[in-house]
N, C-alpha and C positions, 0 to 999 in steps of 0.2 A: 289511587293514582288516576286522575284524568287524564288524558290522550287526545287532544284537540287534532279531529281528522277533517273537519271540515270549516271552512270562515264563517264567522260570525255574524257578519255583515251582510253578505251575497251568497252564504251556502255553497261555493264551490270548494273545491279541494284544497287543505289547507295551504300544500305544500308550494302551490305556483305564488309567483310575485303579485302581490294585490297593495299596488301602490294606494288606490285612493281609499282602500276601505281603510287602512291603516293611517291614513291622516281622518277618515268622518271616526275614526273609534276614539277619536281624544272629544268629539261632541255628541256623541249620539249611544243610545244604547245596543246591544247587539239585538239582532234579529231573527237570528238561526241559532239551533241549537250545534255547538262544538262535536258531539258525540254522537247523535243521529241525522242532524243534517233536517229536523224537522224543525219548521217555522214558528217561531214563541209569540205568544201573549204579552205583550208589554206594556209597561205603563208608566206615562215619564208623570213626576210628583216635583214639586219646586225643591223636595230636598234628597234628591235622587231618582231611582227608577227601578221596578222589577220587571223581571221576565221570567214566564213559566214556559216549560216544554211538560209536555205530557206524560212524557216518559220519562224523563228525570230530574223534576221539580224545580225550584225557583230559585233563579240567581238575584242578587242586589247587589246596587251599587250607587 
């Protein structure tokens, strides 16, 4: 079970209103990790994009 406690986008608390990250998340990949709130590795590819956090390995999309 993941538990997204933090935004993906800007790293603040998932729970406030985050109008604009939730329109850049239909173009862009995330940037924070959901579960530590630590800042990823990413790499955009013409056929998608990873991101690694350190502590809890690599998301794709």
């Amino acid at each position: 079970m993941t538990t997204e406690l933090w935004c993906d986008r800007c790293g603040e608390p998932a729970g406030a209103a985050h109008p604009g990250c939730a329109a850049a998340r239909q173009l862009e990949p995330p940037r924070f990790c959901t579960r530590c709130r630590r800042r990823m590795k990413v790499q955009v590819l013409p056929v998608g994009w990873s991101a690694l956090c350190v502590e809890h390995g690599e998301m794709r999309g």
